[in-house]
N, C-alpha and C positions, 0 to 999 in steps of 0.2 A: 796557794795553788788550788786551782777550780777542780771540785770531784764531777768525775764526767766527761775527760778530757777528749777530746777525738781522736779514732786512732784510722792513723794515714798508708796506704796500698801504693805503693808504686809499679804497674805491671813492664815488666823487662818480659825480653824475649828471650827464656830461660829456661830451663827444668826444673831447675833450685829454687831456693828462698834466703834472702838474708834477713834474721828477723832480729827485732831490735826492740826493749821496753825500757824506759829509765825514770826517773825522775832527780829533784835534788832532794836526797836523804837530811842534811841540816834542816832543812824543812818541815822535814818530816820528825824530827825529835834527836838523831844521830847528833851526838856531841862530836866536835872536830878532833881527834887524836889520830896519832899516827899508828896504832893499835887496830884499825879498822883495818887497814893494809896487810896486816898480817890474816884476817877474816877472809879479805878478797882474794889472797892469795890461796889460801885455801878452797875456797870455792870452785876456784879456775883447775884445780888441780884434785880437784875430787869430785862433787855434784856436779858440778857443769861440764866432765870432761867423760864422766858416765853415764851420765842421764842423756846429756845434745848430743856426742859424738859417739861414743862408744856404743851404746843403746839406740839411739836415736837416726846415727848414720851422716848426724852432718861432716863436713870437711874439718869444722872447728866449734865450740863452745865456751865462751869466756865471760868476763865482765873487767870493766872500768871504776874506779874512782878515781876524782878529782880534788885532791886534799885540798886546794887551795877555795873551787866556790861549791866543793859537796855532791856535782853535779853526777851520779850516779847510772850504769848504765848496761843491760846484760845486750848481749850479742852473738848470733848465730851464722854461720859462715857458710855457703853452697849446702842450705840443709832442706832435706827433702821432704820436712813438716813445716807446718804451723803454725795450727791451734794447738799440736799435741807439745810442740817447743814451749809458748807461750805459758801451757799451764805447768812446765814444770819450772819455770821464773816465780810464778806463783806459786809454789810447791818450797822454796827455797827457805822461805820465812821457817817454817817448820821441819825439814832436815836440820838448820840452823840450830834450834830449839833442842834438838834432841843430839846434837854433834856433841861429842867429848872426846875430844882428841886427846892423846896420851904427851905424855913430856917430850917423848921422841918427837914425834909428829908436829907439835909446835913449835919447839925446835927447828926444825927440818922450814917449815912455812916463814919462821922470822928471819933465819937466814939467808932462805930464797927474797924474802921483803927488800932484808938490806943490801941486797946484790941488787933486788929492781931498781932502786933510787940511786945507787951510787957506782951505777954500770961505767965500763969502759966508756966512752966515747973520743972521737976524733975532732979535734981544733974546732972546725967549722959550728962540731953541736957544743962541746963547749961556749963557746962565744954566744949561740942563742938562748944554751940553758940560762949562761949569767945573765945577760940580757933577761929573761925572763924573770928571772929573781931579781932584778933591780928593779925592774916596772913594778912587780906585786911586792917589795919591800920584804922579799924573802934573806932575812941577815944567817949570818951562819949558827946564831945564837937560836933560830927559830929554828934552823935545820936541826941542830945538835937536839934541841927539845925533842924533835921529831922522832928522830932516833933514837933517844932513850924511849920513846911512847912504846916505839916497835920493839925496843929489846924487853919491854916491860910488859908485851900484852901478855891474857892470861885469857882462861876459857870464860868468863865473867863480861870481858868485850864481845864473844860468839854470841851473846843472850842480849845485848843491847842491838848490837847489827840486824839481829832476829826481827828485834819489836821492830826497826826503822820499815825494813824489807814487808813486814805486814802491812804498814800503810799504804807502798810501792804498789800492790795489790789494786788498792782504789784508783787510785791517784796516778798510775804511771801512763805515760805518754807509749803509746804503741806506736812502730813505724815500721812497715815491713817492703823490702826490694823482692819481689818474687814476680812469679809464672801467673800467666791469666786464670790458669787450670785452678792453682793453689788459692789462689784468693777468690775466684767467684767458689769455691768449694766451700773455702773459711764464712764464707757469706751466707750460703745457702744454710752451714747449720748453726749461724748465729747472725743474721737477716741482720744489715744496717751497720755491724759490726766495724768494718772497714769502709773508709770513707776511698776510692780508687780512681788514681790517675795514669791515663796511659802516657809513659814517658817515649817510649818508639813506636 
């Protein structure tokens, strides 16, 4: 992955912003465990839920991983920054670094994990999930690995996740849905910054 990557402005007819930085972390040095899951869940549910929305004021503040190709992703929902969002995705590497959650607390995040993968669903998602595990040769022997990953993470993966998230930094793809206001703004105090297309 090219350091330098362009990052792309879509301007809507809006107030808000939906801001988006990702990259694929395996790339970036992230070993594949299902350990990482329990880190992202954490995240969603503490820095990014304080810093984007509660602090920040957006509607929502989250992130993605994609266990299967790594493809990693933070995101911002009707949020009314964002250079000030952006830099706290940056900022993430290092809360990481310094985060020590107690037994409780990780606890509490791997349980929430294994409730994310093995949620209810109805027939129809059934049939696409398996569907989807049989194209990517996901058997249940790799699921079950999976699951021990997550019942096994420990504060030792929050420090790996950390290093990945620092590279993220260089290297992440920027892509922001927002207001003409918000991006020629992000523009003016970082000239070239955002590459902008008017979509309406």
């Amino acid at each position: 992955m090219a350091k330098g990557l362009s990052s792309e402005a879509l301007i809507i007819p809006a107030s808000v912003n939906y801001v988006g930085k990702g990259a694929n972390l395996y790339r970036l040095g992230l070993k594949r465990s299902g350990a990482a899951h329990v880190v992202v869940k954490y995240l969603r549910t503490t820095w990014l839920w304080d810093k984007v929305r509660v602090q920040g004021g957006a509607y929502g503040g989250f992130c993605t991983l994609d266990h299967r190709s790594g493809n990693f992703t933070f995101l911002s929902y009707r949020d009314p920054n964002l250079l000030e969002t952006l830099h706290i995705y940056d900022q993430t590497s290092d809360f990481l670094k310094q985060a020590e959650p107690d037994e409780a607390e990780l606890r509490r995040n791997i349980i929430g994990t294994i409730g994310d993968i093995d949620a209810y669903q109805l027939p129809d998602a059934k049939g696409f999930t398996s569907m989807q595990r049989y194209l990517a040769g996901e058997t249940d022997h790799v699921r079950q690995h999976r699951r021990d990953e997550i019942l096994g993470a420990s504060v030792a993966d929050f420090g790996a996740f950390a290093d990945a998230l620092a590279e993220l930094i260089a290297y992440g793809q920027v892509v922001v849905l927002g207001s003409e206001q918000a991006i020629q703004a992000a523009n003016a105090r970082r000239p070239g910054f955002l590459h902008v297309t008017q979509v309406v």
